[in-house]
Structures are given as C-alpha cells and as structure tokens.
C-alpha positions as YAML, in Angstrom:
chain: A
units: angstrom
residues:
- id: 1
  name: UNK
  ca: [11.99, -10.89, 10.32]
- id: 2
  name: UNK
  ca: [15.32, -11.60, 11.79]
- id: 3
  name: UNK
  ca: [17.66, -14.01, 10.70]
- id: 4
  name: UNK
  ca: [20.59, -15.66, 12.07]
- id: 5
  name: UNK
  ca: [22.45, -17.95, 10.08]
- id: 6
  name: UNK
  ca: [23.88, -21.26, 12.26]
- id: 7
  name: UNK
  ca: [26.95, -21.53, 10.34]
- id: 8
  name: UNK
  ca: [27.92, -18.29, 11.60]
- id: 9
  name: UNK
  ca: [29.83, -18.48, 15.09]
- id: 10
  name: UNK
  ca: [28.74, -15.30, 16.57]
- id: 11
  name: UNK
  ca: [25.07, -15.82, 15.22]
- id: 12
  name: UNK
  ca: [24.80, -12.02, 14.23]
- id: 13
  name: UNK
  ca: [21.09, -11.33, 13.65]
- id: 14
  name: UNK
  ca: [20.04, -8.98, 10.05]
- id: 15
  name: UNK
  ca: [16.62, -8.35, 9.05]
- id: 16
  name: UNK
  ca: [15.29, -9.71, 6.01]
- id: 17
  name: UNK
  ca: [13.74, -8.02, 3.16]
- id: 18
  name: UNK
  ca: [11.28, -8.97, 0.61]
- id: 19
  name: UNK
  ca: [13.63, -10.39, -1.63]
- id: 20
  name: UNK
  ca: [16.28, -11.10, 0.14]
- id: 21
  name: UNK
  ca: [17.80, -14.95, -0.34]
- id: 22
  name: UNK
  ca: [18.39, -17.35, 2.88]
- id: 23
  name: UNK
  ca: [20.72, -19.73, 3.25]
- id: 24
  name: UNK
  ca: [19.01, -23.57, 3.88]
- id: 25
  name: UNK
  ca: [19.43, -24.71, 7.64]
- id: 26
  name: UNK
  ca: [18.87, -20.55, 8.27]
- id: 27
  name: UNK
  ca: [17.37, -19.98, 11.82]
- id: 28
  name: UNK
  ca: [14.24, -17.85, 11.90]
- id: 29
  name: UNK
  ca: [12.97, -16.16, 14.48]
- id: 30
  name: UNK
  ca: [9.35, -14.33, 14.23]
- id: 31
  name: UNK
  ca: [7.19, -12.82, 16.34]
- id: 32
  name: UNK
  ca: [3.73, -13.91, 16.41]
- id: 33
  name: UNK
  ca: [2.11, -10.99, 19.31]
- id: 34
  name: UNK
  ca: [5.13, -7.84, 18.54]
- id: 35
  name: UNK
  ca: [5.10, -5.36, 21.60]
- id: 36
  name: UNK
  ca: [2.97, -2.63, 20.30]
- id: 37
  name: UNK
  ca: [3.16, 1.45, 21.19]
- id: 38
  name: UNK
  ca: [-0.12, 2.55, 20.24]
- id: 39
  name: UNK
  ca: [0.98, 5.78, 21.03]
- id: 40
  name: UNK
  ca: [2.66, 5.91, 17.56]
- id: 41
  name: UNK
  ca: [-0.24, 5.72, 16.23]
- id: 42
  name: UNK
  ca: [-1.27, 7.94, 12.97]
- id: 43
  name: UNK
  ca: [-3.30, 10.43, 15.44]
- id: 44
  name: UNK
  ca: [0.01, 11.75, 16.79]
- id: 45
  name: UNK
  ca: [0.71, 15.30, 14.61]
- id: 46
  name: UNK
  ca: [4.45, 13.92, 13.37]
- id: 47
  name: UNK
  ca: [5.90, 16.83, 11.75]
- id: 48
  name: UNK
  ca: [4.68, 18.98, 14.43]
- id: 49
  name: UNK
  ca: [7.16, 16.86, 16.38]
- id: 50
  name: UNK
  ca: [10.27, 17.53, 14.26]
- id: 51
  name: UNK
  ca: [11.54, 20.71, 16.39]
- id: 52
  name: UNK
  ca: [14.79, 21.07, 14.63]
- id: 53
  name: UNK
  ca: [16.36, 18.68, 11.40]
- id: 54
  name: UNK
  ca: [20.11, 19.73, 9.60]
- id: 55
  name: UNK
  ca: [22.77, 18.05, 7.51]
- id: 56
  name: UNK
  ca: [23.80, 15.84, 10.55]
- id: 57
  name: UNK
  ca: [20.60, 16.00, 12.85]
- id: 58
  name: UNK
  ca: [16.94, 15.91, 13.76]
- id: 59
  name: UNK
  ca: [15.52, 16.91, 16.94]
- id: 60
  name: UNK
  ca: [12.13, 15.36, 17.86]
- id: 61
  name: UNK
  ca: [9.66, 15.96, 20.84]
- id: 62
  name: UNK
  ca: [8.64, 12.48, 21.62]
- id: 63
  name: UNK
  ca: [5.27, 11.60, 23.10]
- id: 64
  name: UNK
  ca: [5.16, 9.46, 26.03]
- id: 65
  name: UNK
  ca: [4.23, 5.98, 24.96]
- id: 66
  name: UNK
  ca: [6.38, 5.76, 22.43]
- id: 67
  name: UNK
  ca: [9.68, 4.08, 22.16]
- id: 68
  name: UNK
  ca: [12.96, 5.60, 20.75]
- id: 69
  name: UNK
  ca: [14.73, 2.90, 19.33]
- id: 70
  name: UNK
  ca: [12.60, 0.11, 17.50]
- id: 71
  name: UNK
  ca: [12.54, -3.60, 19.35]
- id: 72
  name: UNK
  ca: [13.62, -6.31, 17.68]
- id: 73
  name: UNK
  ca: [9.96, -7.46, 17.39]
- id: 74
  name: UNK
  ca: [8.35, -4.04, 16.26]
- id: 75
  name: UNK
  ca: [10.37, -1.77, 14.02]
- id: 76
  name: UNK
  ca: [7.11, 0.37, 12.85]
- id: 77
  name: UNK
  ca: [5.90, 2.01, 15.91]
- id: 78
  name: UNK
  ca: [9.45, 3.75, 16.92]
- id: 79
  name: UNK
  ca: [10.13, 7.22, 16.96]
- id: 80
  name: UNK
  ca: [12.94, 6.47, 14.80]
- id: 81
  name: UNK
  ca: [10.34, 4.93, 12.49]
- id: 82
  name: UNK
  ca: [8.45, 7.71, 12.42]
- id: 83
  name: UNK
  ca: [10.90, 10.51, 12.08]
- id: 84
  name: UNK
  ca: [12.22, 9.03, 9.14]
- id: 85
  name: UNK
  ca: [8.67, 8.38, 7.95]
- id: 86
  name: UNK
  ca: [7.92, 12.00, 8.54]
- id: 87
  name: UNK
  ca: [10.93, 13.53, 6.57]
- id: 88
  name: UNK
  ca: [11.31, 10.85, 3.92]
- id: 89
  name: UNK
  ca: [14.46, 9.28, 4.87]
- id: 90
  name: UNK
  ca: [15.37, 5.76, 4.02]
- id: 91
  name: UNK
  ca: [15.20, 2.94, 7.01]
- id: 92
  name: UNK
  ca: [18.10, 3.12, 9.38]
- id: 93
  name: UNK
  ca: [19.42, 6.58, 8.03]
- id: 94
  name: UNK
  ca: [18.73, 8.34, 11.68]
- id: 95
  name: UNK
  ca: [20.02, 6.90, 15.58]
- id: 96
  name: UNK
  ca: [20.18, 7.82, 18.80]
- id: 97
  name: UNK
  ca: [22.96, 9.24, 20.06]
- id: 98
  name: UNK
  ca: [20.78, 8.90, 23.72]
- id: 99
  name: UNK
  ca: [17.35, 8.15, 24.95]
- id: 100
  name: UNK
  ca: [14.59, 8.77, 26.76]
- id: 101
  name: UNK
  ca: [12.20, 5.60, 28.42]
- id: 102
  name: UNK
  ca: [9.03, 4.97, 26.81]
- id: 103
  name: UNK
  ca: [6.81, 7.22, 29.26]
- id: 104
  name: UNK
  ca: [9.18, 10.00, 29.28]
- id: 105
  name: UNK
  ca: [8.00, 12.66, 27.10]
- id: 106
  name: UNK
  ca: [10.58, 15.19, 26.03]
- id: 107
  name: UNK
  ca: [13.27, 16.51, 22.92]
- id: 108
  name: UNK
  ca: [15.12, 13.84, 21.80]
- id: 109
  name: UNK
  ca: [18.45, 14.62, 19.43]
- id: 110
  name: UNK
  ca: [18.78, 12.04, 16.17]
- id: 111
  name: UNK
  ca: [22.20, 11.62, 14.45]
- id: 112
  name: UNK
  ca: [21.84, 11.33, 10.72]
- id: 113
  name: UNK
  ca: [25.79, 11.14, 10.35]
- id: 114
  name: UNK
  ca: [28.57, 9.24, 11.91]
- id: 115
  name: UNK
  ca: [30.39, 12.41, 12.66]
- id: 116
  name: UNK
  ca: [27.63, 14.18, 14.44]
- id: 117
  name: UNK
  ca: [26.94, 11.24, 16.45]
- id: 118
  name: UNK
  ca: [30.47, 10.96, 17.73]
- id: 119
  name: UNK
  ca: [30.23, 14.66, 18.41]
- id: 120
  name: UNK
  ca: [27.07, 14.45, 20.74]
...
C-alpha cells in the first residue's frame, strides 16, 4: 500500500487509497505476510483503555503485544489504529509524542494537535 514514485529524488513513500491515481513507471511495494500483533485483536476491551482523551490529547493503557505506532506493513493492529477506531477519529488524526516497546504494557500519552505535541 505504499508508493514511491521514481521520478521523485528523495523517493518519499505515501499510502494509497482506494481511489487514489498512480503515476505509470510508479514503484510498488506490498507486503504479502504483514507483521501481525494479535494482541490487538477485537477481544481487547478498547474503550476501557482510553484513561483520559481532551481537545489536544488521549491517554491510553496499552496492552503488551501491541505496537504503538503502525509498521509500514500493518497499519490495522496499532494502538494508534485502535484509539482512533475507538473514539471515531479519522486515520492519522492522533501520534505519539513517545513510546513504549511492544511488550511493555503501560499509559501511553497521544497528541491530537501540533501544539500539544510540541508541548509534551
């Protein structure tokens, strides 16, 4: 679902949407076996997980298992993914200020603004 377009000279990957138009001579590159968290799975309790959310943040207790930012190959099973999932915000509206690794359980703070971010 990435695509990098080769007459580009810094070959900036974007993700492509249904829809979305491609230039001819575009480079793909797809994953055929994505990195799964299965611990993202729809048996975790999500909004249980949202501690705290306000006009410029969401704080999340992440399970272990679960990764904070999406990979480049799996964008679904993210706690980034699923917080916005959970509250109803559009793709890419929350990020990380910080992180936790994937077996590290714990609160993790989510900017939803530029200015809270830079704050943090």
């Amino acid at each position: 679902r990435w695509c990098r377009c080769r007459l580009s000279r810094l070959q900036t990957p974007r993700r492509v949407a249904p829809g979305d138009s491609v230039t001819c001579g575009a480079y793909f590159r797809v994953h055929m076996q994505p990195k799964r968290f299965p611990a993202a799975a729809a048996t975790v309790d999500w909004p249980a997980r949202i501690v705290a959310h306000g006009e410029g943040f969401v704080v999340a207790n992440k399970p272990p298992g679960v990764q904070v930012p999406p990979t480049v190959d799996n964008t679904r099973e993210s706690l980034l993914a699923k917080v916005e999932e959970t509250l109803g915000l559009p793709s890419g509206s929350v990020a990380p200020p910080h992180r936790l690794d994937v077996g590290t359980e714990g609160l993790v703070v989510l900017a939803k603004t530029a200015e809270f971010a830079r704050y943090f």
